[in-house]
Biopython code that builds the backbone (N, CA, C, O; Angstrom):
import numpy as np
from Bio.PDB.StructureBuilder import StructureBuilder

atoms = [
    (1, "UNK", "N", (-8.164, -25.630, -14.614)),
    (1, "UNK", "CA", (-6.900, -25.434, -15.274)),
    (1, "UNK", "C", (-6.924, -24.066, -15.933)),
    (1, "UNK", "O", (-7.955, -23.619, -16.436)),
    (2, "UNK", "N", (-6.016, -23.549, -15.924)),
    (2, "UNK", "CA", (-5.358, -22.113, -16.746)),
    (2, "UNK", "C", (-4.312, -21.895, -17.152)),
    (2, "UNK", "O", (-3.359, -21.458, -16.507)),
    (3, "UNK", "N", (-4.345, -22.146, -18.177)),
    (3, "UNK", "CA", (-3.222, -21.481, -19.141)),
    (3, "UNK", "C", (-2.659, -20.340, -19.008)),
    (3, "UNK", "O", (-3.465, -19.474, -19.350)),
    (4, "UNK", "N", (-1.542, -19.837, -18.639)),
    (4, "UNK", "CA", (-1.151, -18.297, -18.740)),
    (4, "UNK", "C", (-0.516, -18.068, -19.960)),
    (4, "UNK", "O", (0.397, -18.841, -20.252)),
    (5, "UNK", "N", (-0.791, -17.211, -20.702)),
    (5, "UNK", "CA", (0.245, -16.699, -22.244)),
    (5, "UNK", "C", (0.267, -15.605, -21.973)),
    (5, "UNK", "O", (1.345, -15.042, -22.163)),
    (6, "UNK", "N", (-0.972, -14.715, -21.365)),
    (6, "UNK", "CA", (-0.264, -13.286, -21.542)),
    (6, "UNK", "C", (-0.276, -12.642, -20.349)),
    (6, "UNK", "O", (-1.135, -11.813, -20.047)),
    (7, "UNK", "N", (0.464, -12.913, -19.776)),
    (7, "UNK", "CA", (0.493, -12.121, -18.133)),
    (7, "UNK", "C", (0.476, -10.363, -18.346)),
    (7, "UNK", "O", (0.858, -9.636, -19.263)),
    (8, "UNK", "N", (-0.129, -10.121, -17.090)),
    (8, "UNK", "CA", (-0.261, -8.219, -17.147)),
    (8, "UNK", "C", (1.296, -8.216, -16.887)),
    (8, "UNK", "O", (2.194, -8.927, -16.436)),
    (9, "UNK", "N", (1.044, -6.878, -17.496)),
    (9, "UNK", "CA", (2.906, -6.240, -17.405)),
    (9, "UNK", "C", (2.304, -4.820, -16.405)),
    (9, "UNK", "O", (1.540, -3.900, -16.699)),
    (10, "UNK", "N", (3.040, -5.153, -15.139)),
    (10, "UNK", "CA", (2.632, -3.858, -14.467)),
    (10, "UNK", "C", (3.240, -2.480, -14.752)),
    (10, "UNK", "O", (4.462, -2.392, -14.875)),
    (11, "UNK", "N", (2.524, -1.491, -14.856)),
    (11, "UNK", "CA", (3.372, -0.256, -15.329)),
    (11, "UNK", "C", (4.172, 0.367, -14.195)),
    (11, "UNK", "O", (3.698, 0.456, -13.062)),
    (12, "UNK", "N", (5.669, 0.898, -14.582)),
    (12, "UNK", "CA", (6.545, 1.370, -13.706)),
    (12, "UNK", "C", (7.285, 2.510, -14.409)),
    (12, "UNK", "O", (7.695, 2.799, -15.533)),
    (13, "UNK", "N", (7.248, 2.965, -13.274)),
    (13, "UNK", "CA", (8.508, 4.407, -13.564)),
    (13, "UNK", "C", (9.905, 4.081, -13.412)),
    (13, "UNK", "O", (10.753, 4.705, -14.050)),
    (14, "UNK", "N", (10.185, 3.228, -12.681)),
    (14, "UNK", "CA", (11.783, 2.867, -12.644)),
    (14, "UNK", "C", (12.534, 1.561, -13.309)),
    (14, "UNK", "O", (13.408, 0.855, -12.806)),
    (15, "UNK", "N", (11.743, 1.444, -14.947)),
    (15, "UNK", "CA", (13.069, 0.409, -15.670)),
    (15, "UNK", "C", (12.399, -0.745, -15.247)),
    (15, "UNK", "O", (12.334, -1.592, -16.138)),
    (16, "UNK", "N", (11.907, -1.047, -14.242)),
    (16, "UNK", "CA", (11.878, -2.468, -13.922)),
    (16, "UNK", "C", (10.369, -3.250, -14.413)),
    (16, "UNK", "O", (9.222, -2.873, -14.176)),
    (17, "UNK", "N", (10.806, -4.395, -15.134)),
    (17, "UNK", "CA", (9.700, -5.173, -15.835)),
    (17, "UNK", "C", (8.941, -6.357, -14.710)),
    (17, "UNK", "O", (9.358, -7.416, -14.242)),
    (18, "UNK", "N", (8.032, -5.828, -14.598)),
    (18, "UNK", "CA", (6.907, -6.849, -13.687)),
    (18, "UNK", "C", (5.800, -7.347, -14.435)),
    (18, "UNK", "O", (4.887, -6.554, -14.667)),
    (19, "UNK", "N", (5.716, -8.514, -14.854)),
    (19, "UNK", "CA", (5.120, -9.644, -15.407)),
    (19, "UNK", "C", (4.266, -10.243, -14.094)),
    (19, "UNK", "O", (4.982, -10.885, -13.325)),
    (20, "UNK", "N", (2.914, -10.146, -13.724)),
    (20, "UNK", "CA", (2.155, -11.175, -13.450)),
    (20, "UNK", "C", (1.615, -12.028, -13.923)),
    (20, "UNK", "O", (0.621, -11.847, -14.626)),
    (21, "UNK", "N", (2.060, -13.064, -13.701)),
    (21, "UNK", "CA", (1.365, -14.081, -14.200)),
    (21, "UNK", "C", (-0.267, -14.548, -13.585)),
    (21, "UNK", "O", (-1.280, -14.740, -14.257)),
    (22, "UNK", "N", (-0.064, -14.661, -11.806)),
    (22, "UNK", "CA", (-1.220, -14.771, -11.083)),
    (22, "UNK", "C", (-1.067, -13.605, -10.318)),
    (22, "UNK", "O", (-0.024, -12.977, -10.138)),
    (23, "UNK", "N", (-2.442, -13.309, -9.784)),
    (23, "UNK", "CA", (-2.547, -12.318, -9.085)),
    (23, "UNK", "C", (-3.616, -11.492, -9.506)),
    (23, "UNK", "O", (-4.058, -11.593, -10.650)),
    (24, "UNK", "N", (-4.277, -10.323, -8.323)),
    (24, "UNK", "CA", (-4.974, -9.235, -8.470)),
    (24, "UNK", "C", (-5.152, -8.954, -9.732)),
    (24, "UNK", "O", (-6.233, -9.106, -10.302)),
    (25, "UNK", "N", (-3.924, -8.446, -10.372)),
    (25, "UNK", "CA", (-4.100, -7.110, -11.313)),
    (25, "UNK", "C", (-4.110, -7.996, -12.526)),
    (25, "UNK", "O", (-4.271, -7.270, -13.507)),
    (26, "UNK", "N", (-3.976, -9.603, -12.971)),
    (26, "UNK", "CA", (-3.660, -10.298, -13.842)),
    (26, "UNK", "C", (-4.964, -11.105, -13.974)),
    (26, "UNK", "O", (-5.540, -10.850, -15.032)),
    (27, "UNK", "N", (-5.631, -12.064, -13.148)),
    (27, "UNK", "CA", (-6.562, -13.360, -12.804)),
    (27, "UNK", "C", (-7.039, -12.917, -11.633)),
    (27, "UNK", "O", (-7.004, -14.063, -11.185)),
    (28, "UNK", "N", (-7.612, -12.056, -10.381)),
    (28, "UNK", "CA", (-7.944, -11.772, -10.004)),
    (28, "UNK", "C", (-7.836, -12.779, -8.494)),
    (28, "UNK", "O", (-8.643, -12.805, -7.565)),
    (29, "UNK", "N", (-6.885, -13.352, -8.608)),
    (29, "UNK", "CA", (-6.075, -13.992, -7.618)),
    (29, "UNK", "C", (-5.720, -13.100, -6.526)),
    (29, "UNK", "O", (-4.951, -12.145, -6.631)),
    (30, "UNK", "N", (-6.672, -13.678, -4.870)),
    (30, "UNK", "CA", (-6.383, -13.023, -3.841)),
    (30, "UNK", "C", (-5.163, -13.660, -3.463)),
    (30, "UNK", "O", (-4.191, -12.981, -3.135)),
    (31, "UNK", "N", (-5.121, -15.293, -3.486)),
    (31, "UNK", "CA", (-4.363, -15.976, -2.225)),
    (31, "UNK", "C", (-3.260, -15.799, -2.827)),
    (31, "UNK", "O", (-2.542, -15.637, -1.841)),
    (32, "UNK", "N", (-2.852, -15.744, -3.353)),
    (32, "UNK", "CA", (-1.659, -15.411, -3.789)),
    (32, "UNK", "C", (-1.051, -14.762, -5.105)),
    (32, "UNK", "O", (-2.069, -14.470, -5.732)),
    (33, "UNK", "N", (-0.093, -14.418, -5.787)),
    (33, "UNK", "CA", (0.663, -13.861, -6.741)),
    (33, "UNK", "C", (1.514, -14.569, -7.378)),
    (33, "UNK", "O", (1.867, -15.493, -6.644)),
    (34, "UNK", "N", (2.149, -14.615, -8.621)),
    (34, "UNK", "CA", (3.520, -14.564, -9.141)),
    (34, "UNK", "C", (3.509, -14.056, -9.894)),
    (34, "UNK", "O", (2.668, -13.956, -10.788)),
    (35, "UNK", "N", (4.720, -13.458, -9.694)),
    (35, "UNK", "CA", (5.558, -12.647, -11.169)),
    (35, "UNK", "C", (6.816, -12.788, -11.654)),
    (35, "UNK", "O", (7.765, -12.988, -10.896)),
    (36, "UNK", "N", (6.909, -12.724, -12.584)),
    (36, "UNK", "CA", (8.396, -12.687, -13.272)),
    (36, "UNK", "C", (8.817, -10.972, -13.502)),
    (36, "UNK", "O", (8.057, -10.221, -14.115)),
    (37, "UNK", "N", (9.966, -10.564, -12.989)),
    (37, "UNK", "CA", (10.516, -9.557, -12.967)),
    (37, "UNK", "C", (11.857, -9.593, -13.558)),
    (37, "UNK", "O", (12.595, -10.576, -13.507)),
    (38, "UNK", "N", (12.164, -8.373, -14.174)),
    (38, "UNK", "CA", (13.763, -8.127, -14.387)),
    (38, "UNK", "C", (13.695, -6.372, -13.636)),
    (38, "UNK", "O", (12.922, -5.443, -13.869)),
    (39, "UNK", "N", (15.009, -6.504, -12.573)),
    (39, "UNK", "CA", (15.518, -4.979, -12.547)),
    (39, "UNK", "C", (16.666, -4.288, -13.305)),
    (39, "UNK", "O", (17.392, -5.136, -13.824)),
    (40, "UNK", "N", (16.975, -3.314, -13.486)),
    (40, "UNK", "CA", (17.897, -2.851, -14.220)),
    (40, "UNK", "C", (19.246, -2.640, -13.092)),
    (40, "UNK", "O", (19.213, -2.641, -11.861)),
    (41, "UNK", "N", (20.213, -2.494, -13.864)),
    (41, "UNK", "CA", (21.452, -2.132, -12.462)),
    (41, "UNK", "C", (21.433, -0.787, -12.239)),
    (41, "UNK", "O", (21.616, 0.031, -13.140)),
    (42, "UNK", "N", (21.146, -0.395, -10.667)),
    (42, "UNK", "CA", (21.282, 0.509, -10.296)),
    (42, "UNK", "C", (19.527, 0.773, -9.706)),
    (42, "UNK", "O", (19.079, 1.783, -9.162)),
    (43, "UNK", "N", (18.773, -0.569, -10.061)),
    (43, "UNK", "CA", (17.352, -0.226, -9.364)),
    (43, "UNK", "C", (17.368, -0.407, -7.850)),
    (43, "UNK", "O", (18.218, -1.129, -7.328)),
    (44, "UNK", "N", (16.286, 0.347, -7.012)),
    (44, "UNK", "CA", (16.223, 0.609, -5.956)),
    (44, "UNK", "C", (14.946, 0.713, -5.481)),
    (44, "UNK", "O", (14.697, 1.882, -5.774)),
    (45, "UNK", "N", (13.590, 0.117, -4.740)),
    (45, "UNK", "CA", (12.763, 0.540, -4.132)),
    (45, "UNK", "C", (12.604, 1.089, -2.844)),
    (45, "UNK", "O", (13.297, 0.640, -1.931)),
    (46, "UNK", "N", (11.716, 2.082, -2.616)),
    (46, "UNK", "CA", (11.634, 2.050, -1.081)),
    (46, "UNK", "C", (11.162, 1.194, 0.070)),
    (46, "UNK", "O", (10.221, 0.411, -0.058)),
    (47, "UNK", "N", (11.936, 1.383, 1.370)),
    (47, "UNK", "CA", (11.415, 0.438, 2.075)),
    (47, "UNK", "C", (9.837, 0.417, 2.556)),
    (47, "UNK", "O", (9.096, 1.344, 2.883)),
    (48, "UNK", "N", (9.539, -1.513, 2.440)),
    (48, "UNK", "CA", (8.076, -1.846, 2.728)),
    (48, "UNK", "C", (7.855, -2.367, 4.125)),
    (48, "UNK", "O", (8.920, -2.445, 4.738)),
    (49, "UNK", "N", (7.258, -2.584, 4.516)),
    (49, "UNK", "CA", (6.435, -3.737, 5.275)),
    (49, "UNK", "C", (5.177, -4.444, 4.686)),
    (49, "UNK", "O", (4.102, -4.244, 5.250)),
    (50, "UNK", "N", (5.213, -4.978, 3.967)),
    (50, "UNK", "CA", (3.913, -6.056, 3.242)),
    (50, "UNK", "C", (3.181, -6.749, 4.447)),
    (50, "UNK", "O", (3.537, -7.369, 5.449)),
    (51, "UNK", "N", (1.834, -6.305, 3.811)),
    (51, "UNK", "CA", (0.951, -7.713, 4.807)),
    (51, "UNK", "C", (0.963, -9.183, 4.205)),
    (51, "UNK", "O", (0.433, -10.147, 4.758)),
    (52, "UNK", "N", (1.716, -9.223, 2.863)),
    (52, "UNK", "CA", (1.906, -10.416, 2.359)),
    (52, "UNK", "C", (3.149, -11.339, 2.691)),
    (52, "UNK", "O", (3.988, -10.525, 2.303)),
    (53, "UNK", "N", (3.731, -12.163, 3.013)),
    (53, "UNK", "CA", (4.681, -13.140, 2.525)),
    (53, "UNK", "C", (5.494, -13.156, 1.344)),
    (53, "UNK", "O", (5.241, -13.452, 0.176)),
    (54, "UNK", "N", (6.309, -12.851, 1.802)),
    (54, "UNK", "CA", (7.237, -12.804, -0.148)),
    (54, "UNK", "C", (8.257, -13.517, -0.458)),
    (54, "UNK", "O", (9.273, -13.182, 0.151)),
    (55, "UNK", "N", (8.432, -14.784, -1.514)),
    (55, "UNK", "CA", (9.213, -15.191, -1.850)),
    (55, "UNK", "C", (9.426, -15.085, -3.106)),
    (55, "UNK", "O", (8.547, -15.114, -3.966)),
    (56, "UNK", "N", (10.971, -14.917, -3.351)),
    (56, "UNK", "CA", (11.960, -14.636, -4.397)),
    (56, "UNK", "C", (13.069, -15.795, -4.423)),
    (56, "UNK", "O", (13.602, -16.459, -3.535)),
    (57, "UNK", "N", (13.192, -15.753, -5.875)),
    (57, "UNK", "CA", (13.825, -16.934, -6.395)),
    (57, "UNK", "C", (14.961, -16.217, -7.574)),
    (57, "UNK", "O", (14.447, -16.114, -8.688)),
    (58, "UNK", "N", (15.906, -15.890, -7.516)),
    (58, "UNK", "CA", (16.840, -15.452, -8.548)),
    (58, "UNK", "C", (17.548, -16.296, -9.932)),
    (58, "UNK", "O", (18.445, -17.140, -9.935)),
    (59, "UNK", "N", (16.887, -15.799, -10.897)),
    (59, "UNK", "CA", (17.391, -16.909, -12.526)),
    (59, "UNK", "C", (18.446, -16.525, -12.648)),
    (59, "UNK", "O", (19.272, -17.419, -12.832)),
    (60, "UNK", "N", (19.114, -14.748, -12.612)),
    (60, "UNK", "CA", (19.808, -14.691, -13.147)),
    (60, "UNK", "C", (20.274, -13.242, -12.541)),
    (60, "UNK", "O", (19.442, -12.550, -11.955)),
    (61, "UNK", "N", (21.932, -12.703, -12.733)),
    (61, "UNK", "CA", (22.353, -11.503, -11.920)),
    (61, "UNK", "C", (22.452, -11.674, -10.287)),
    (61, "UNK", "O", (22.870, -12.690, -9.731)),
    (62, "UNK", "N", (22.029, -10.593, -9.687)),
    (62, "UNK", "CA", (22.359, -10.292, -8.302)),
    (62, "UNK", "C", (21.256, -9.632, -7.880)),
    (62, "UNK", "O", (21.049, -8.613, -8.540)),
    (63, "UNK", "N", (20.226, -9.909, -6.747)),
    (63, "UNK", "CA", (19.218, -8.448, -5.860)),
    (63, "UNK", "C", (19.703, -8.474, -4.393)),
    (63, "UNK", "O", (20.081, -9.501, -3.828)),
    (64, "UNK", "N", (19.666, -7.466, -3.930)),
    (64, "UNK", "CA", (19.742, -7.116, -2.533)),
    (64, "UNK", "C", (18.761, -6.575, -1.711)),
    (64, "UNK", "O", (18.219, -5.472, -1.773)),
    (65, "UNK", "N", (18.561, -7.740, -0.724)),
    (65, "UNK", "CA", (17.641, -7.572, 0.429)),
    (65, "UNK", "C", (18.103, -6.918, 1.535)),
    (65, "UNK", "O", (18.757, -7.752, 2.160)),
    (66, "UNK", "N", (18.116, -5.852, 2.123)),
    (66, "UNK", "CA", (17.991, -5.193, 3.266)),
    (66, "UNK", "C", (17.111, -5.126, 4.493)),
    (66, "UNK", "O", (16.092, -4.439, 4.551)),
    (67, "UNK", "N", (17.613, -5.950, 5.549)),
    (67, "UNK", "CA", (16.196, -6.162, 6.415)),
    (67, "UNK", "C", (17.276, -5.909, 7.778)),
    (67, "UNK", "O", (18.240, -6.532, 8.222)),
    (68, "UNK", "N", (16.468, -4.494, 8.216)),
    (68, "UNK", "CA", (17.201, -4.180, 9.448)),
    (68, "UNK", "C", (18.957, -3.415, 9.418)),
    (68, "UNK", "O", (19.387, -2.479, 8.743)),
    (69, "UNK", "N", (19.515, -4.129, 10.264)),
    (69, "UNK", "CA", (21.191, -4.448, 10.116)),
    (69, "UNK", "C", (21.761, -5.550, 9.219)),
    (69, "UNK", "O", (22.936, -5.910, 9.142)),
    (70, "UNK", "N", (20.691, -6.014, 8.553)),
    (70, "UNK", "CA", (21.313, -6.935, 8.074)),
    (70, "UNK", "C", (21.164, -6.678, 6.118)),
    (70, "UNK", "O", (20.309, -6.011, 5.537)),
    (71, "UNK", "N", (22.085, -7.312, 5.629)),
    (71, "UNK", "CA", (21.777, -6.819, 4.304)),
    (71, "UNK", "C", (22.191, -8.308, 3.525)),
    (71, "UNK", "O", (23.278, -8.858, 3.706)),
    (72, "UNK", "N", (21.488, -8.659, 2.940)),
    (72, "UNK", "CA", (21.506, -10.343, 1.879)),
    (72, "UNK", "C", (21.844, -9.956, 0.793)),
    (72, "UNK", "O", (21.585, -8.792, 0.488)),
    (73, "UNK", "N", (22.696, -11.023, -0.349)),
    (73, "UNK", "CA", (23.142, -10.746, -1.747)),
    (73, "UNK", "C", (22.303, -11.969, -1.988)),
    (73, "UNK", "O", (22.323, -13.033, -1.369)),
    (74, "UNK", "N", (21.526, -11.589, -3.059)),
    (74, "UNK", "CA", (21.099, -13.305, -3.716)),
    (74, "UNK", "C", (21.454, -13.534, -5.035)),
    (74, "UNK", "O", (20.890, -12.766, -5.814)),
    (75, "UNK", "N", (22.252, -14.388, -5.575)),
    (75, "UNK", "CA", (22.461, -14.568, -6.544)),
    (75, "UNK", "C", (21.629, -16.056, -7.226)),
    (75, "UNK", "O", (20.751, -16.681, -6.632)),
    (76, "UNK", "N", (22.163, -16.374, -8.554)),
    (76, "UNK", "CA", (21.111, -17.427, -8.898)),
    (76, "UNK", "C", (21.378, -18.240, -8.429)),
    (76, "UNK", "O", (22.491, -18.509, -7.978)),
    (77, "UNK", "N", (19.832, -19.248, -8.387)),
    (77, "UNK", "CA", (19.855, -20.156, -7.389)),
    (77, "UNK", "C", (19.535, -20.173, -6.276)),
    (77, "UNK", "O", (19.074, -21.119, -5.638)),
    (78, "UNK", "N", (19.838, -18.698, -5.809)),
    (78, "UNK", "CA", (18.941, -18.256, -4.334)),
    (78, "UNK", "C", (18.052, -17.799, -4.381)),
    (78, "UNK", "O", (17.562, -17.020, -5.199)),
    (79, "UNK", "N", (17.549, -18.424, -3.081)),
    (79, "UNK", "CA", (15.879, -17.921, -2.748)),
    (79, "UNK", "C", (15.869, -17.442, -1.585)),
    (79, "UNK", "O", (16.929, -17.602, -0.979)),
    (80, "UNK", "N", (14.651, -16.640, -0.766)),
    (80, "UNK", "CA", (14.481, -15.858, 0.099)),
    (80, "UNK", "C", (13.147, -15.845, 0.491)),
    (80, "UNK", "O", (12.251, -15.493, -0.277)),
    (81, "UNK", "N", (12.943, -16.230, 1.709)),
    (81, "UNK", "CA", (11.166, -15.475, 2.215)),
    (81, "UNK", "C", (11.026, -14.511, 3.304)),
    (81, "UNK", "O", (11.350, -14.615, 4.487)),
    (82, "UNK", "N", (10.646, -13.845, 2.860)),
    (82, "UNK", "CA", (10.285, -12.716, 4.128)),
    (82, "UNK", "C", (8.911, -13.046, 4.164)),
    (82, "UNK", "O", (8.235, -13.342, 3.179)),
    (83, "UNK", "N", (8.375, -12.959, 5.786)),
    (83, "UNK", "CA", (7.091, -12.944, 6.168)),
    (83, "UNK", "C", (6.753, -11.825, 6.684)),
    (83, "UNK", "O", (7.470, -11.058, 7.327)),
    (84, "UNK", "N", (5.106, -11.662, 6.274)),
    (84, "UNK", "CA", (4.317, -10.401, 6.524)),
    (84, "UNK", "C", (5.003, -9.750, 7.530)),
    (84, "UNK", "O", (5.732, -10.370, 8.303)),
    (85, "UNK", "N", (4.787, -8.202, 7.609)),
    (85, "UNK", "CA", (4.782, -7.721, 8.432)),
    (85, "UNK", "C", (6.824, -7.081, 9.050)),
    (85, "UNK", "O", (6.994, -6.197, 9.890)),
    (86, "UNK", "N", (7.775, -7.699, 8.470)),
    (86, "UNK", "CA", (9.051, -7.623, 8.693)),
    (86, "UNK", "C", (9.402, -6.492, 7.192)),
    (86, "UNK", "O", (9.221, -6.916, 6.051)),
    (87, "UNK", "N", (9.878, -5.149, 7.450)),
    (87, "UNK", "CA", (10.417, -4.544, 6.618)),
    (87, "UNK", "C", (11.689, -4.751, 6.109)),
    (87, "UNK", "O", (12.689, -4.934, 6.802)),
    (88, "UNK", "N", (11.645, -4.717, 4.653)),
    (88, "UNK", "CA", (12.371, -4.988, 4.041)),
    (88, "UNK", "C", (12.613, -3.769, 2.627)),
    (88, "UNK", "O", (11.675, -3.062, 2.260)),
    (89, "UNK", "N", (13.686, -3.714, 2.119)),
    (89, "UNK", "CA", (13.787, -2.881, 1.404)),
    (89, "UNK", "C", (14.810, -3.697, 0.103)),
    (89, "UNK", "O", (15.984, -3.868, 0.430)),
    (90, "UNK", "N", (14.458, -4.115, -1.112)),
    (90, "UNK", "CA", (14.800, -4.726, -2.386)),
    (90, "UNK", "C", (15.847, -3.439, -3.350)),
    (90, "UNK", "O", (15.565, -2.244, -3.438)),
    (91, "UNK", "N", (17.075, -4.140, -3.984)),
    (91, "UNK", "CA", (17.673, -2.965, -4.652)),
    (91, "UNK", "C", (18.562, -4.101, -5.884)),
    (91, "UNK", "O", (18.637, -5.330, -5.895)),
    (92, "UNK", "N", (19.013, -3.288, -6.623)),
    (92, "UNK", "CA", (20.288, -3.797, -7.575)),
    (92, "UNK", "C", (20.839, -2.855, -7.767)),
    (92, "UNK", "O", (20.625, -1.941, -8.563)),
    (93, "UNK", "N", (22.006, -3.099, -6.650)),
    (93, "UNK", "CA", (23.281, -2.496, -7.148)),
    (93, "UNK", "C", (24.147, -2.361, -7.473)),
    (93, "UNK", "O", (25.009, -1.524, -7.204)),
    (94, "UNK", "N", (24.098, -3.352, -8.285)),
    (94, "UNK", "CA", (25.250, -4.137, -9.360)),
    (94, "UNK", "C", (25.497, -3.609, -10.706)),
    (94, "UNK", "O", (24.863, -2.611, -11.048)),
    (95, "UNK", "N", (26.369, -4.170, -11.550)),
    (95, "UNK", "CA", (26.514, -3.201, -12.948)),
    (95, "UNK", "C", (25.659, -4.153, -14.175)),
    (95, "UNK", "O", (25.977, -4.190, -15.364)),
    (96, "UNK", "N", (24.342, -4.999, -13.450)),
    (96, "UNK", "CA", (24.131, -6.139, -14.126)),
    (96, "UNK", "C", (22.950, -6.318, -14.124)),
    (96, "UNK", "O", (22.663, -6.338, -12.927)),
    (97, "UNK", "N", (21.355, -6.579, -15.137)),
    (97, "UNK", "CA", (20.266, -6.705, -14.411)),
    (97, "UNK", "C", (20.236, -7.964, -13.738)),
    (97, "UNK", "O", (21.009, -8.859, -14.082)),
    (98, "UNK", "N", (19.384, -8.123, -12.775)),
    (98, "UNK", "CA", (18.369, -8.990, -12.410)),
    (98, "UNK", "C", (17.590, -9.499, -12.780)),
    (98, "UNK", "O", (17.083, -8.794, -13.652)),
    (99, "UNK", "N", (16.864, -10.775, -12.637)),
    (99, "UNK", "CA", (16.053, -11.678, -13.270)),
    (99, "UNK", "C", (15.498, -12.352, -12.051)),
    (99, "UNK", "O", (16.323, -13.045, -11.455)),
    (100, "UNK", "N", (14.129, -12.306, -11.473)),
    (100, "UNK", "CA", (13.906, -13.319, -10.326)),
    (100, "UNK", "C", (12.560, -13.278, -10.608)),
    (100, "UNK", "O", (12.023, -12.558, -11.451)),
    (101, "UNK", "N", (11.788, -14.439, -9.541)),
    (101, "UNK", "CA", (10.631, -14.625, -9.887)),
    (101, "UNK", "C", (9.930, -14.293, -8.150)),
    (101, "UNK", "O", (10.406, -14.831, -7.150)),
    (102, "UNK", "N", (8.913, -13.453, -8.119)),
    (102, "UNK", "CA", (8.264, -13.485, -6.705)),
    (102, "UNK", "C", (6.635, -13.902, -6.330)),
    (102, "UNK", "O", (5.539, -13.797, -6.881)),
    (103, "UNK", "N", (7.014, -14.276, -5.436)),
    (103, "UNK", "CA", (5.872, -15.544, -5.050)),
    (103, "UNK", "C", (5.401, -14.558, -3.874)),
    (103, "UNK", "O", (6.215, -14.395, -2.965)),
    (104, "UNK", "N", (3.774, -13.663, -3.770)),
    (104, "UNK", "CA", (3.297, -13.661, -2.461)),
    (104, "UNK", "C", (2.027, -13.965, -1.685)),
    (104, "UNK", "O", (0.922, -14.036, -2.222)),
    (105, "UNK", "N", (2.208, -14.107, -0.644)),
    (105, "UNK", "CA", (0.692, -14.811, -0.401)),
    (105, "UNK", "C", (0.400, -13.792, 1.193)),
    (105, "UNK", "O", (1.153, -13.488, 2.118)),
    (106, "UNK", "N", (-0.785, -13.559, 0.960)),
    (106, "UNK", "CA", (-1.616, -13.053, -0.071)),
    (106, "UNK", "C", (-1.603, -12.561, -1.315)),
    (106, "UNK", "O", (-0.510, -13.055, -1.590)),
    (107, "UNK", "N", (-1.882, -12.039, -2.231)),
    (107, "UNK", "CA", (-1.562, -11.480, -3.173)),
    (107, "UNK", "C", (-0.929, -10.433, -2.969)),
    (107, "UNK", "O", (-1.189, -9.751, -1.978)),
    (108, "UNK", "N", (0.165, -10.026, -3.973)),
    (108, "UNK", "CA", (0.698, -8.049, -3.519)),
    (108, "UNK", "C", (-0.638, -7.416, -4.223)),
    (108, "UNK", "O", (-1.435, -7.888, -5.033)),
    (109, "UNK", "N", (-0.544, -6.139, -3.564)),
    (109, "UNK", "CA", (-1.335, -5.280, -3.839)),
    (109, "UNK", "C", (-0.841, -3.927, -3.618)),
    (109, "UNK", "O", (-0.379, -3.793, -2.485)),
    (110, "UNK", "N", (-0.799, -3.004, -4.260)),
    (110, "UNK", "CA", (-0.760, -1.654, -3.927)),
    (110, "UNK", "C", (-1.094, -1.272, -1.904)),
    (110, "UNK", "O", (-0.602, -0.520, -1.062)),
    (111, "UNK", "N", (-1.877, -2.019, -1.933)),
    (111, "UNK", "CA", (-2.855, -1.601, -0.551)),
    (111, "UNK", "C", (-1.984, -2.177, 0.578)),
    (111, "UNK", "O", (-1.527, -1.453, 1.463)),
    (112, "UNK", "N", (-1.738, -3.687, 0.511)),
    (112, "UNK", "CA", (-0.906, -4.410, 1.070)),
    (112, "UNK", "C", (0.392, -4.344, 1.601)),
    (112, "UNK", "O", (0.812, -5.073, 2.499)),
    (113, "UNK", "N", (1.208, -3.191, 0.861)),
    (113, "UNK", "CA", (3.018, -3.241, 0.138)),
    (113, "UNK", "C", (3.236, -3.002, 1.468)),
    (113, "UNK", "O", (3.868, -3.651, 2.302)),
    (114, "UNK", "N", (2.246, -1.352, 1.597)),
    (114, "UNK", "CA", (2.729, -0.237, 3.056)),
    (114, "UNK", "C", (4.474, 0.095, 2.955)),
    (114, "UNK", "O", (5.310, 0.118, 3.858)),
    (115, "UNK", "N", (4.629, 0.347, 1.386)),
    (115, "UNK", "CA", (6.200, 1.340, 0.910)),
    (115, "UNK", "C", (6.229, 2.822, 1.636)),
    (115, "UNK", "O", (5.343, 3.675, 1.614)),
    (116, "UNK", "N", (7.301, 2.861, 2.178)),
    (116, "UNK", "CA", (7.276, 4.157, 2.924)),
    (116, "UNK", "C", (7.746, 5.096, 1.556)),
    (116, "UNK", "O", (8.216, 4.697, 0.491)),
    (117, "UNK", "N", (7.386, 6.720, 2.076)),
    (117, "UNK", "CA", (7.466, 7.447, 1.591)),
    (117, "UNK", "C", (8.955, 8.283, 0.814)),
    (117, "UNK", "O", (8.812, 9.318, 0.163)),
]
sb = StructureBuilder()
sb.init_structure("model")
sb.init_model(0)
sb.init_chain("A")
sb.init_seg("    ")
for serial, (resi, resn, name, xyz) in enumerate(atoms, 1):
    if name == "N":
        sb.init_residue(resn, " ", resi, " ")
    sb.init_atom(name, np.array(xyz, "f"), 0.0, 1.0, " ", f" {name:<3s}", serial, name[0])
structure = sb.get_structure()
């Protein structure tokens, strides 16, 4: 059993709050991750291809998934999995933050993400 109280807060340059709870950089959790995140409106990452699995679960606001031609709104209540290996690119471009929680397995890792340039 483990208690979580103080999850790592990953450091970022763009506004956005990443809370691990499990994982690498938190408990040293390979198989998998979670975090609690908020983005700000108007956040944007570049596009990835992860060797991980990623699922997202939205509490609160709006994020947008971009995969391919295709582009997803998730609002709360929605969830989403992308599996390894399928690029995807995450944004808020709404006038509102975001609030979601992401689940990946393997763990994310810096090494793993493969964010293009």
């Amino acid at each position: 059993m483990f208690h979580q109280t103080t999850p790592f807060v990953v450091p970022t340059g763009d506004g956005k709050l990443i809370e691990e709870h499990f994982g690498l950089a938190s408990t040293g959790e390979d198989a998998l991750s979670i975090a609690h995140m908020v983005a700000p409106p108007g956040w944007s990452e570049p596009p990835q291809t992860p060797e991980f699995g990623e699922f997202t679960l939205v509490s609160r606001g709006h994020k947008q998934a971009a995969l391919g031609d295709r582009t997803i709104v998730l609002e709360p209540g929605h969830s989403l999995f992308v599996p390894p290996g399928v690029t995807v690119q995450y944004s808020n471009p709404f006038d509102e933050e975001v609030e979601y929680w992401s689940v990946c397995m393997p763990a994310f890792s810096p090494e793993r993400v493969n964010r293009e340039s």
